[in-house]
C-alpha positions in Angstrom: -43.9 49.5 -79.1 -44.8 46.6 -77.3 -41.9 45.0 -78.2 -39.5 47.3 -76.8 -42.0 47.6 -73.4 -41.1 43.8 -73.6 -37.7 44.1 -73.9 -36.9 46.3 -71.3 -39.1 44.3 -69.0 -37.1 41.4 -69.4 -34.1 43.7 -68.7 -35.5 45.0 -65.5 -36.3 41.3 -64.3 -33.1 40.2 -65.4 -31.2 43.1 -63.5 -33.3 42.0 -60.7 -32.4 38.6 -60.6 -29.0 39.1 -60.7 -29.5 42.0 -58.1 -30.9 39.1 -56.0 -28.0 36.9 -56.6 -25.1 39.2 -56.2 -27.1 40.2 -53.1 -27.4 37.1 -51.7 -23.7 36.0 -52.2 -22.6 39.2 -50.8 -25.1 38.6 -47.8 -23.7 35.3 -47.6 -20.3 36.3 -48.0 -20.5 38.7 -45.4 -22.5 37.0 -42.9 -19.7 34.0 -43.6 -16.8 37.3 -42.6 -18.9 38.1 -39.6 -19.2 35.0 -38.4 -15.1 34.2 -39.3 -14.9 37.7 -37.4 -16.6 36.5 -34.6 -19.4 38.7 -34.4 -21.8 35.6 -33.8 -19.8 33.9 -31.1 -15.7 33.7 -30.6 -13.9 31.6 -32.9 -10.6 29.8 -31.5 -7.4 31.4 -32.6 -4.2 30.2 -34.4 -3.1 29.3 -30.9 -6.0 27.8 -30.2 -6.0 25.3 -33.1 -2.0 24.5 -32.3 -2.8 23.6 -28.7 -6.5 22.6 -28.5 -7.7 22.0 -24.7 -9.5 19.5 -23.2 -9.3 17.7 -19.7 -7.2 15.0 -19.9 -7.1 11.9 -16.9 -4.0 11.6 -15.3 -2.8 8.0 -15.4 -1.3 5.9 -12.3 1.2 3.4 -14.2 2.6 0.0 -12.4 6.4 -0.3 -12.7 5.5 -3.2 -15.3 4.0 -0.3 -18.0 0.1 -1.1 -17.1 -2.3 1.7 -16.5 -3.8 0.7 -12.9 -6.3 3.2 -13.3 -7.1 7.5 -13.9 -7.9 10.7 -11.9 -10.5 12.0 -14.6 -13.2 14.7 -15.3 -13.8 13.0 -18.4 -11.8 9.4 -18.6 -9.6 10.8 -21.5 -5.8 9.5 -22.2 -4.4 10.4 -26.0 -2.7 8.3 -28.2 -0.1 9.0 -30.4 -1.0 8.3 -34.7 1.1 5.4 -35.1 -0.4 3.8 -32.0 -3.4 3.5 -33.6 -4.4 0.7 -35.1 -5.2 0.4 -39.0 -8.6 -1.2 -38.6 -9.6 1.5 -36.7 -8.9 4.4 -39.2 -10.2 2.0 -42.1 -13.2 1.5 -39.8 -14.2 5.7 -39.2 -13.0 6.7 -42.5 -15.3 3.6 -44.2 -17.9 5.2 -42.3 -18.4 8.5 -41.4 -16.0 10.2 -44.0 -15.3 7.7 -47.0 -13.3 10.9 -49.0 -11.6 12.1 -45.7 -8.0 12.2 -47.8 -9.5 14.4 -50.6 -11.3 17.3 -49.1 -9.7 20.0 -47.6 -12.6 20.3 -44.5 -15.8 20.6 -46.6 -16.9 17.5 -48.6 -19.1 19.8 -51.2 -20.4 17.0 -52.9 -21.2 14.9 -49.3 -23.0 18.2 -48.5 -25.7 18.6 -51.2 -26.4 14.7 -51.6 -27.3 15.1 -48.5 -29.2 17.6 -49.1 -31.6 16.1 -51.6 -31.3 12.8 -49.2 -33.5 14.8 -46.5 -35.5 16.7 -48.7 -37.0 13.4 -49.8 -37.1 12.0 -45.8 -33.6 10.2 -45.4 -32.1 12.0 -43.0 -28.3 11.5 -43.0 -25.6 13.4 -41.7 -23.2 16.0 -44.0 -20.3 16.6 -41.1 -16.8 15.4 -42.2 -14.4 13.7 -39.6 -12.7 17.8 -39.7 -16.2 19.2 -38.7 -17.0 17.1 -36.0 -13.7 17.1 -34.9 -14.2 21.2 -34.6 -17.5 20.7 -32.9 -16.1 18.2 -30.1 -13.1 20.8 -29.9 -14.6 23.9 -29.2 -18.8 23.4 -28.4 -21.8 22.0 -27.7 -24.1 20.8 -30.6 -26.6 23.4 -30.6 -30.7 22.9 -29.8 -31.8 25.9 -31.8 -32.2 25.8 -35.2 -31.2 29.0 -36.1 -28.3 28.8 -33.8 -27.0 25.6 -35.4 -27.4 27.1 -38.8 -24.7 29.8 -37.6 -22.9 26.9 -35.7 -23.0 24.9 -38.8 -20.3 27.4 -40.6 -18.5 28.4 -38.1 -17.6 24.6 -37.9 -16.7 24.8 -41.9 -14.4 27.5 -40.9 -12.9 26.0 -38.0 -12.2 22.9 -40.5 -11.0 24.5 -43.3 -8.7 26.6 -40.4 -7.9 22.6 -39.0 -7.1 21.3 -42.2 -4.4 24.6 -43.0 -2.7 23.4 -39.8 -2.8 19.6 -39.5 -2.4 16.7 -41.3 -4.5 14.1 -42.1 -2.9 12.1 -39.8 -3.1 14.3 -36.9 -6.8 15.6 -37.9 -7.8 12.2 -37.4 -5.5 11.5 -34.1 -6.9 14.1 -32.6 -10.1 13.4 -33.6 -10.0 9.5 -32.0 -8.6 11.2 -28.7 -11.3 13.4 -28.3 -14.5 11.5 -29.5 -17.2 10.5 -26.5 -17.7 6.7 -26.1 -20.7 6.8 -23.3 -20.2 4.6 -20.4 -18.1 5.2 -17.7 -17.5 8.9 -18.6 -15.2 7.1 -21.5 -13.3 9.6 -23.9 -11.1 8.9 -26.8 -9.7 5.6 -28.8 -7.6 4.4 -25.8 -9.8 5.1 -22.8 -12.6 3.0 -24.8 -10.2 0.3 -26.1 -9.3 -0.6 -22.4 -12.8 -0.3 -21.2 -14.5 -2.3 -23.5 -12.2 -5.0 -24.9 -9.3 -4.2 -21.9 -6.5 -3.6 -24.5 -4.8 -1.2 -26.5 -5.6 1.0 -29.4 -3.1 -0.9 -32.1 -4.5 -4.3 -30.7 -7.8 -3.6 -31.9 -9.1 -6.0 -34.3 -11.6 -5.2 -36.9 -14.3 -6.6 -35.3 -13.2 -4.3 -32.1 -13.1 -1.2 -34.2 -16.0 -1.5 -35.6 -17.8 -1.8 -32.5 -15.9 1.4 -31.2 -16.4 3.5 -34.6 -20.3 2.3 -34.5 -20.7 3.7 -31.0 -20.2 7.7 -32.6 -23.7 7.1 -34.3 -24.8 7.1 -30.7 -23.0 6.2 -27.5 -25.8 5.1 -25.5 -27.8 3.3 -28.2 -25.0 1.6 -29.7 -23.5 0.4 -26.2 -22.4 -3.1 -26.4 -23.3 -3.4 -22.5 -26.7 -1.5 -22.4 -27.6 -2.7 -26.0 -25.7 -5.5 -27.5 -28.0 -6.8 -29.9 -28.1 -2.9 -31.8 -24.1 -2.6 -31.2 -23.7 -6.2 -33.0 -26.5 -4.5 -35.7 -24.1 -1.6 -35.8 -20.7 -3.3 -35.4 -21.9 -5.4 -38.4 -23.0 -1.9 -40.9 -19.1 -0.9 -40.1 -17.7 -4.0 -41.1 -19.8 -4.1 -44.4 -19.0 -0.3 -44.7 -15.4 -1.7 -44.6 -16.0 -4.3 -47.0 -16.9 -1.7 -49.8 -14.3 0.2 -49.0 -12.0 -2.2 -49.8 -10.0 -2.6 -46.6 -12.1 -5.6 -45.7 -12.4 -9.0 -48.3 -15.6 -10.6 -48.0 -14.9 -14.0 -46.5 -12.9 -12.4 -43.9 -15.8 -9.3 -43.4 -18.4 -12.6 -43.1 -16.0 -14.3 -40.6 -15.7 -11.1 -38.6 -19.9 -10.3 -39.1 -20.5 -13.9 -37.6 -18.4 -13.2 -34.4 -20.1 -12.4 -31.0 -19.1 -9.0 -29.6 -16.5 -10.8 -27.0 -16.5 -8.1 -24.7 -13.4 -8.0 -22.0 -15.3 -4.9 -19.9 -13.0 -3.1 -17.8 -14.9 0.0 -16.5 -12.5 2.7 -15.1 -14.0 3.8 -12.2 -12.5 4.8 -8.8 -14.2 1.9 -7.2 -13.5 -0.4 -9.2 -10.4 -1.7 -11.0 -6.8 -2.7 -9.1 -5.7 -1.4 -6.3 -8.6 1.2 -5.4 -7.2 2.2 -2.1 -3.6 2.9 -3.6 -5.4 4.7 -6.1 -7.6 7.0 -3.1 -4.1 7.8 -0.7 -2.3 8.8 -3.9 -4.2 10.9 -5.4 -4.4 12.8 -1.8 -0.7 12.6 -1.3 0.3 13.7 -5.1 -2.1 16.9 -3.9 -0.6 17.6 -1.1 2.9 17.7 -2.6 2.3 19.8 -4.7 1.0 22.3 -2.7 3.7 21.2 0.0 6.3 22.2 -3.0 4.4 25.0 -5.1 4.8 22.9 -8.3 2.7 24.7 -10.6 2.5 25.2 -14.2 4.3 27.8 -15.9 1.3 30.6 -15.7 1.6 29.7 -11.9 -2.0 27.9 -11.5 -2.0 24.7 -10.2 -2.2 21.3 -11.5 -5.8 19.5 -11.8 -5.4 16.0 -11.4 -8.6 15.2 -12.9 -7.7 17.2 -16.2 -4.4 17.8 -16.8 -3.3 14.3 -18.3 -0.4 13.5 -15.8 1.6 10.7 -16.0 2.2 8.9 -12.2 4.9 6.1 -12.1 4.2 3.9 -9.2 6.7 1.2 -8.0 3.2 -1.4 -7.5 3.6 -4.2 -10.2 0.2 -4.8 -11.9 0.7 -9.1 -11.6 1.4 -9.1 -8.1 -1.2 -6.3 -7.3 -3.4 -8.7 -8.7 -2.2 -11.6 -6.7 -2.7 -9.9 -3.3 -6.0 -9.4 -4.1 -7.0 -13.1 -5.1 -5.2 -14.0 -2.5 -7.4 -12.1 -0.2 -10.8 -12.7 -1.7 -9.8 -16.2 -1.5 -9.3 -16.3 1.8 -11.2 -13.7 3.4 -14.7 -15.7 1.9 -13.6 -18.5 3.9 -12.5 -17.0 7.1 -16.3 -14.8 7.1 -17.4 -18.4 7.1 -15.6 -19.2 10.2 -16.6 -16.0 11.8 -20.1 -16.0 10.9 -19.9 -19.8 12.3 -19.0 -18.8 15.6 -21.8 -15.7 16.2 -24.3 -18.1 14.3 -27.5 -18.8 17.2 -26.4 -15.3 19.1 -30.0 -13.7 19.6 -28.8 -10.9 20.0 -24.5 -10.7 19.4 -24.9 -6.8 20.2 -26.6 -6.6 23.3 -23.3 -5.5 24.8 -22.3 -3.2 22.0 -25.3 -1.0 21.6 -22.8 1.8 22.3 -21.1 0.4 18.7 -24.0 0.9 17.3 -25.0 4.4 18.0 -21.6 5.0 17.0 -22.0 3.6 13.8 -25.6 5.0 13.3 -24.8 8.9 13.6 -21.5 8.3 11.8 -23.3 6.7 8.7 -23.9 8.6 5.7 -27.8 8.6 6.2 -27.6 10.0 9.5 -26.0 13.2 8.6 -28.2 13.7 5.8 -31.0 12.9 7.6 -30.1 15.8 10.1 -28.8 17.6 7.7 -32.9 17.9 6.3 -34.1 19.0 10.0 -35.5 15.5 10.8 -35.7 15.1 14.8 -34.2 12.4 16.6 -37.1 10.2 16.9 -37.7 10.5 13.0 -34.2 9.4 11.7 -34.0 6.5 14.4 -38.2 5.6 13.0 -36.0 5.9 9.3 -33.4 3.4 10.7 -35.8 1.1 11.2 -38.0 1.0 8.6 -36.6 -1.4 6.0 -35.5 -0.1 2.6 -34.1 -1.3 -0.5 -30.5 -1.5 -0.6 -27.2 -2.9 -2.0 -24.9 -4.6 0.5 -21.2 -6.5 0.2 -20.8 -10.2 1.1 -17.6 -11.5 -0.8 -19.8 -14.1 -3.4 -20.6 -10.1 -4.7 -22.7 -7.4 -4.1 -26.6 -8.1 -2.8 -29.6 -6.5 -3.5 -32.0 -6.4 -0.4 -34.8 -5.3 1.4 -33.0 -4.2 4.9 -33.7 -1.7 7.9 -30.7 0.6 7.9 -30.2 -0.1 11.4 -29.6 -3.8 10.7 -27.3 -2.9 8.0 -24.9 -1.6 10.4 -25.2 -4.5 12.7 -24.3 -6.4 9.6 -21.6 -4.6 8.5 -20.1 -4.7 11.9 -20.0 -8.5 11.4 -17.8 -7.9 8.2 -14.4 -9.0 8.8 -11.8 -6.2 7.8 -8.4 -7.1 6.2 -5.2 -5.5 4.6 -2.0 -6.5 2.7 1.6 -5.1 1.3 4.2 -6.1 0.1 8.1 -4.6 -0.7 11.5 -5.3 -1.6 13.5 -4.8 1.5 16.5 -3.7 -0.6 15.1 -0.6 -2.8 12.0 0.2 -0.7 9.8 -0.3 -4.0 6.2 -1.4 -2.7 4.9 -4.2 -5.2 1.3 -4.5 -3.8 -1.2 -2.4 -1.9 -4.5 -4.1 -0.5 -5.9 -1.1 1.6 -9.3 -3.3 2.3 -11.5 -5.8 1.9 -14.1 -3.1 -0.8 -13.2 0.1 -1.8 -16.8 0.6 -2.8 -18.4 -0.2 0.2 -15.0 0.2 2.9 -13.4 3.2 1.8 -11.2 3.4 5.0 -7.4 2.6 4.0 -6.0 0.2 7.0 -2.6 0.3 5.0 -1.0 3.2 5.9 -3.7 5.5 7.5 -5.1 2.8 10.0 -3.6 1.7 13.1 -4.2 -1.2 14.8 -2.5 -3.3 18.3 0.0 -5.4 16.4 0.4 -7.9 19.0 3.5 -10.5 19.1 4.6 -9.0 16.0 6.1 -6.6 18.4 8.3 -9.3 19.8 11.1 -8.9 17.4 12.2 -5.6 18.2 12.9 -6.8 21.7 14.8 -9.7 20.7 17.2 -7.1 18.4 18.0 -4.9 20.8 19.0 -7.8 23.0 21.2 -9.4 20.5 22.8 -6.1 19.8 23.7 -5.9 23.3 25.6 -9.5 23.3 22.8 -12.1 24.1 22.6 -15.0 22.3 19.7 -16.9 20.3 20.8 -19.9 22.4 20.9 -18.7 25.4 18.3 -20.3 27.5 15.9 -18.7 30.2 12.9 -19.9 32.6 9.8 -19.5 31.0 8.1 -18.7 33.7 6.0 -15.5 35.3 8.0 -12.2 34.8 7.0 -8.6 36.6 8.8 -5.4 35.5 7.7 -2.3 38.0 4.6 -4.2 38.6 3.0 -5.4 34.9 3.4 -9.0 34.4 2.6 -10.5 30.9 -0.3 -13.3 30.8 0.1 -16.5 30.0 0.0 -17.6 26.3 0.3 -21.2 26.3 3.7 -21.4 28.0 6.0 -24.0 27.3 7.5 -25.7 30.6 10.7 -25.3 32.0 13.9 -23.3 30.3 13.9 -22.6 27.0 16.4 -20.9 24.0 15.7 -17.2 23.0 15.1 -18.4 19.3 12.2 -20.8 20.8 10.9 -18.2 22.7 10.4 -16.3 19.8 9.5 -19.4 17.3 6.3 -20.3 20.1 5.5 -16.9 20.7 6.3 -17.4 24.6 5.1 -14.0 26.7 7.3 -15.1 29.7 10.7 -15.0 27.8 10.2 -11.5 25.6 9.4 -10.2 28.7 12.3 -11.2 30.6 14.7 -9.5 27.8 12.7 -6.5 28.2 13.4 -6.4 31.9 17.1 -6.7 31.1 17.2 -4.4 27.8 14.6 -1.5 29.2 11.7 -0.2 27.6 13.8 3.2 26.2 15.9 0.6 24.1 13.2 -1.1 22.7 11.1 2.0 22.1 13.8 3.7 20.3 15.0 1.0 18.0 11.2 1.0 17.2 11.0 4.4 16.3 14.6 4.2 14.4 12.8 1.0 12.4 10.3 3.3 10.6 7.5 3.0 13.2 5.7 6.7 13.0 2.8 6.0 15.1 3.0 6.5 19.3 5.3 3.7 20.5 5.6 4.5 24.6 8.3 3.1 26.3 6.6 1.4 28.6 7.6 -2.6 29.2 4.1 -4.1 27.7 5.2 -2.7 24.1 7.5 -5.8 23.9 4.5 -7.8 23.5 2.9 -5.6 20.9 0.6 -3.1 22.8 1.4 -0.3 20.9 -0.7 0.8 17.3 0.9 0.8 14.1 0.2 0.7 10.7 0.9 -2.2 7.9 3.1 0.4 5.8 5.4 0.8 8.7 5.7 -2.8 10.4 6.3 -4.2 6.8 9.1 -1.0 6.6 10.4 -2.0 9.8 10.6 -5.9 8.6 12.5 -5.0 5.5 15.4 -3.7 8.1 15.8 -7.2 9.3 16.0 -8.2 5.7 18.5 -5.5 4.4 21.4 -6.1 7.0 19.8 -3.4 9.3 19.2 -0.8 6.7 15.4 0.8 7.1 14.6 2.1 3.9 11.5 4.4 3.5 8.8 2.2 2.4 8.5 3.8 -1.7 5.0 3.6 -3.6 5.7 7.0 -6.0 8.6 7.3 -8.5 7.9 10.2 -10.4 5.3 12.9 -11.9 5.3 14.1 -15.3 2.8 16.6 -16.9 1.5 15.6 -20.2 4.3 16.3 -22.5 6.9 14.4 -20.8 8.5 17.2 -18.5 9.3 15.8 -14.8 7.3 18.1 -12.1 8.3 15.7 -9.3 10.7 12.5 -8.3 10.6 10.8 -5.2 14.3 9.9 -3.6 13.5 7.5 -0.5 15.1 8.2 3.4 17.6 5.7 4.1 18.6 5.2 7.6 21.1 2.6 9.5 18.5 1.2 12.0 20.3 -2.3 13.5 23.5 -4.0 13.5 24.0 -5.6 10.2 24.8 -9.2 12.3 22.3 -8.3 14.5 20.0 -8.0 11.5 21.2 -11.4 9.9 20.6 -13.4 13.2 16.7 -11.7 13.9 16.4 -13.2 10.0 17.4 -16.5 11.2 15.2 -16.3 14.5 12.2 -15.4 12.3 13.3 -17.9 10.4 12.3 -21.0 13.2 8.9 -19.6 13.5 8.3 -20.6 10.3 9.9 -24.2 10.5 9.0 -25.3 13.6 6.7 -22.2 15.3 3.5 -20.7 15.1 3.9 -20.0 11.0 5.0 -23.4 10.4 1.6 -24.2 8.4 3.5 -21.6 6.0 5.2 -25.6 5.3 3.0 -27.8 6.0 -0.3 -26.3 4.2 1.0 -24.3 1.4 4.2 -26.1 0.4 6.6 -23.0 0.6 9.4 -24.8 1.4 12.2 -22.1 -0.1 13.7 -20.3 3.1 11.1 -17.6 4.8 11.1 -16.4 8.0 8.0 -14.7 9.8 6.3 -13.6 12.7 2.1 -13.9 13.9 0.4 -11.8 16.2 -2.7 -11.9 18.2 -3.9 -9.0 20.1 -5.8 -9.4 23.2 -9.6 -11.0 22.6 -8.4 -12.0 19.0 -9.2 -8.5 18.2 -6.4 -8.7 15.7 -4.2 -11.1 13.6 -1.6 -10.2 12.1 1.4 -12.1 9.9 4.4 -10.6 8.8 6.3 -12.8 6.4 9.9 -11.9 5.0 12.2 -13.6 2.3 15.9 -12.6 0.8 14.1 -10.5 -2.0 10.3 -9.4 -0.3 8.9 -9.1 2.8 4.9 -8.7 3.2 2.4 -7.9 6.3 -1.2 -8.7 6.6 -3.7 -7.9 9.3 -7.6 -8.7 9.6 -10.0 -7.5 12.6 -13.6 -6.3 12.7 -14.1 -2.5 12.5 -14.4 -2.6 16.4 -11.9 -4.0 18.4 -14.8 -5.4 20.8 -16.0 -7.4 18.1 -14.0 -10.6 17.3 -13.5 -14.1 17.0 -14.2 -15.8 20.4 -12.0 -18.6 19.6 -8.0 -17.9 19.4 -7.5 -21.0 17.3 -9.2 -19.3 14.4 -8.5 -15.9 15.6 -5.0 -16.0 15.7 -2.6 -14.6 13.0 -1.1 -18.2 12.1 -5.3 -18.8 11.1 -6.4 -14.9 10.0 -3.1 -13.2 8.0 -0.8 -16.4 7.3 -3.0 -18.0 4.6 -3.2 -14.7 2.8 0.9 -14.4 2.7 1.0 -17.9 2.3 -1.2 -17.7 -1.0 0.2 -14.8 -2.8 3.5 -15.9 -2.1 2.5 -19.0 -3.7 1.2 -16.9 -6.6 4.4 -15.2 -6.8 6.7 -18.1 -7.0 4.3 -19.6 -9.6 5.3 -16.3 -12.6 8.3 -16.9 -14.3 8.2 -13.2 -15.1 8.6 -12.0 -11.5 12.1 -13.7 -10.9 12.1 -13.8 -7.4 14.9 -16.3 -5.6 13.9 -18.8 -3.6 17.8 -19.0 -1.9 18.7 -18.0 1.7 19.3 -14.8 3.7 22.4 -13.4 2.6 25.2 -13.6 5.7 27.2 -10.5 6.7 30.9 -9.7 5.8 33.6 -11.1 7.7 33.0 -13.8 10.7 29.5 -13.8 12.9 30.4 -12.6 16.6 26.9 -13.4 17.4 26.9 -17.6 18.2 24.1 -19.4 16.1 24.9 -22.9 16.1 23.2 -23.8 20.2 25.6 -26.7 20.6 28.6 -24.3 19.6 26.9 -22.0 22.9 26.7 -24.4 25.2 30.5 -25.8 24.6 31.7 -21.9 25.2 29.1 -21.3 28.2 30.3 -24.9 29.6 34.2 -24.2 28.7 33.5 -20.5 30.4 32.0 -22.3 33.7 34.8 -24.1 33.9 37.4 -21.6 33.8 35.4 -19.4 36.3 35.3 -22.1 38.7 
């Protein structure tokens, strides 16, 4: 009896237990259906999986292949498989997913070690290179523990779905594209290879890659700039993780360990980086065209710079970027000098500018949030002087301070200002962009949206249209006092008695370029202006022949390039083409082309700009930086040294510079360093200098090229004055 009560006891516990099990399997299977059916949260589709989203930067790329910087949400650019280097895939396989070629999405036996590993304290991590992949695809880690217990198998279903779909080798390229490498809002393999070590993902060495692959422990904690000693810890475990693998020997996994990090840190930021202010106009222009043209994508919404990973070809080469912009730091430091020089001992160098500075107060950034909180008038102006901590420019770099806000205007009014760009005359391709002196701190562009009095750079135009209409270089006129309808020019340092046109021009004489506008008229003049490229107002009024009219850098260099490129203005060109991420063209630029100026006409204003250079006011362009290859030019100087400008042209570049104060009232007082031969030149004369220097740019240092058939237009001076004495003659 008790044996059978025994008996079927066992039987009952034993249906039980399987009860139990079949239970829990079924539970388990059906909770796993549920959550594949989406009842706990939606699960991306087929669809989905062939086209995962994320926000993608757009690049801006030089015409020399270099990424000048991104329009990102997240700073995210993808990489194609075989663009990846081999250290780098030995380096996150080695380490996060050592049997990443064998599993199909779940590593089974990864999961329960790990298992055991945390029930006995050692906390280690279970998710394959497929599952994290799925959780930086399609959500957030979650907090909840119960949540990420559901979140846990929908990412082994989202795997195993990934695995069905992909390759290895995209699994893993998509996985390096979409992995977050902390700083500077830095996504994927090639966003982090530029910032960190400023190259590309198949340069990476091992040493590089496993600083990168050590990061995805912990972005901030494994930073090589915030913590370098714990990334060289951690750069180190991936090596030796390497090492075991076998992709690593051990002398060469001990040479690599014994490295320093040798960081090349190139953050990608929009304030920092090459040409910032190219960067700023473009990205407003590229907008604006796009609405301008309704290009939209094919479900009619419109394109997202920041995300949608487009692809902008620029014409700006990446050396020569870089060349304007040494060439202006290296200048600009020592002009301040000369300008800090000359208000140095001034109690008090505003007491005639308060105005200025009420301007600049309530157009600060503090004063409109100040009044923006409700503060009275008395309360922000008792916050503008009471001094704070701040961060201000000077150009040895940026310093930290104690400072009352008000003062920091007065000392950014001291700041001198400057721009640059230069373009081949021929094709209109813009090769460099300077927009300012610190896009950080100066976010104005004085390239193409500032204007400024361009001064004797004017003169030019007024010596063209004479030509055109039959005067000669070597015709010679008194240089002496001139007044049209009642404006006479001043004096600028005239030189005595009669003088050539072409020396007029070389010395910058007032007297003589107004005399040809009193015989050419203002409407000439003005209109061959406007036909040059000149957009901004350009009134035909006689003083415009010395340069009283505004006009931006983009347009005088434009207008320079006509003289260049036998009168042919073409339309200054900074933006090739667009392309959305796969390759597909959305938009291509075609520059306007227009016949501005006699092509012998153009060839003999080349040779005139030519003589200021070898004997005028840009003759330092010789004497103090040894460019002694054929270049013509022209300086300006605006009234009170307000302005300087220099615009320098060769057969195969031309190139404009300005620098003034923010205020026009606040300037040199001195017009020996003031002028343009003393505030532009230097900064054309050292690029150029640059330029010539790289073998790779292949720019000719041989003359103007003449125009077809015989010269109508007499040159050669003692040629002129045997015809004007041989015409006397005959007259008489």
């Amino acid at each position: 009896m008790k044996e059978t009560l025994g008996r079927e006891e066992l039987q009952r516990y034993t249906s039980l237990f399987w009860k139990i099990i079949i239970g829990g399997v079924a539970f388990a299977a059906i909770f796993i259906l549920s959550i594949g059916l989406g009842l706990f949260g939606k699960l991306p589709s087929f669809r989905d999986l062939e086209n995962p989203k994320s926000n993608l930067a757009s690049e801006i790329i030089s015409e020399d292949n270099v990424v000048l910087g991104t329009y990102y949400v997240q700073n995210r650019s993808n990489v194609r498989y075989e663009d990846i280097s081999p250290n780098v895939i030995n380096a996150l396989i080695s380490t996060e997913d050592i049997r990443f070629y064998s599993h199909s999405g779940i590593d089974f036996r990864r999961t329960f070690t790990i298992i055991f590993y945390n029930l006995i304290g050692k906390k280690q991590g279970a998710s394959t290179i497929t599952q994290q992949l799925a959780l930086n695809l399609f959500s957030e880690r979650a907090k909840n523990p119960v949540k990420r217990i559901i979140q846990k198998l929908q990412e082994w279903i989202i795997a195993v779905k990934l695995e069905r779909n992909y390759t290895k080798e995209e699994i893993i390229t998509i996985y390096l594209n979409t992995v977050d490498f902390g700083a500077y809002n830095t996504f994927g393999i090639k966003s982090a290879a530029r910032t960190y070590f400023n190259t590309t993902p198949d340069k990476l060495n091992p040493a590089q890659a496993a600083v990168l692959i050590g990061m995805l422990k912990g972005p901030s904690l494994y930073s090589p700039t915030r913590n370098p000693d714990r990334a060289l810890a951690r750069r180190n475990t991936v090596l030796d993780n390497m090492r075991k693998a076998g992709f690593l020997g051990d002398e060469e996994t001990e040479t690599y360990q014994q490295t320093p990090l040798n960081l090349d840190f190139n953050p990608s930021t929009y304030n920092v980086g090459p040409a910032p202010y190219f960067r700023a106009m473009l990205k407003k222009e590229i907008q604006d065209i796009f609405e301008e043209q309704s290009i939209t994508k094919a479900d009619g919404t419109p394109y997202d710079l920041d995300r949608d990973g487009l692809k902008i070809y620029t014409t700006l080469n990446a050396s020569m970027q870089n060349y304007a912009e040494e060439a202006q730091k290296e200048y600009m430091q020592e002009l301040q000098k000369q300008f800090n020089a000359q208000w140095k001992g001034r109690k008090d160098p505003f007491k005639d500018f308060q105005q200025l500075l009420d301007q600049g107060m309530k157009r600060s950034d503090r004063y409109r949030q100040l009044s923006a909180e409700g503060k009275t008038e008395d309360e922000i102006l008792r916050d503008f002087n009471t001094p704070t901590k701040m961060t201000v420019f000077s150009w040895k770099g940026d310093i930290d301070t104690l400072m009352k806000p008000i003062d920091s205007i007065r000392y950014y009014k001291l700041i001198l200002r400057n721009s640059f760009m230069a373009m081949e005359p021929q094709t209109g391709y813009v090769r460099a962009w300077v927009g300012g002196t610190n896009f950080e701190h100066f976010k104005y562009d004085q390239v193409k949206m500032g204007t400024r009095q361009v001064g004797s750079t004017a003169k030019p135009f007024t010596y063209a249209v004479a030509i055109d209409n039959g005067y000669s270089p070597c015709m010679v006129v008194p240089n002496e006092p001139v007044d049209i309808e009642g404006w006479a020019p001043n004096a600028n340092k005239p030189l005595p008695g009669s003088i050539t046109l072409k020396t007029a021009l070389a010395y910058s004489q007032n007297y003589v370029t107004a005399y040809m506008m009193k015989q050419v008229g203002a409407t000439a003049v003005s209109t061959l202006i406007k036909k040059m490229g000149i957009t901004s107002e350009v009134p035909a009024y006689p003083s415009i022949c010395l340069g009283t009219f505004d006009a931006s850098v983009y347009d005088m260099v434009g207008a320079y390039s006509a003289f260049v490129n036998h009168g042919i203005w073409t339309e200054p060109t900074y933006l090739l083409r667009i392309e959305d991420k796969n390759g597909n063209v959305l938009y291509e630029r075609k520059p306007k082309v227009v016949l501005a100026l006699n092509e012998q006409t153009a060839y003999i204003m080349t040779q005139m700009l030519k003589g200021v250079v070898e004997n005028g006011t840009g003759s330092r362009l010789r004497y103090k930086y040894g460019l002694s290859n054929p270049i013509g030019g022209k300086t300006g100087t605006t009234q009170n040294n307000s302005d300087g400008w220099f615009m320098g042209i060769t057969p195969q570049l031309v190139a404009g510079a300005w620098t003034g104060c923010e205020d026009r009232a606040i300037h040199f007082f001195s017009t020996n360093q003031g002028e343009g031969a003393n505030s532009a030149l230097p900064i054309f004369g050292l690029f150029m200098k640059k330029v010539y220097a790289d073998p790779k740019l292949h720019y000719s240092k041989g003359d103007f090229e003449p125009p077809k058939g015989e010269l109508t237009v007499t040159w050669d001076c003692d040629a002129y004055n045997q015809q004007e004495q041989s015409q006397n003659m005959q007259q008489n």
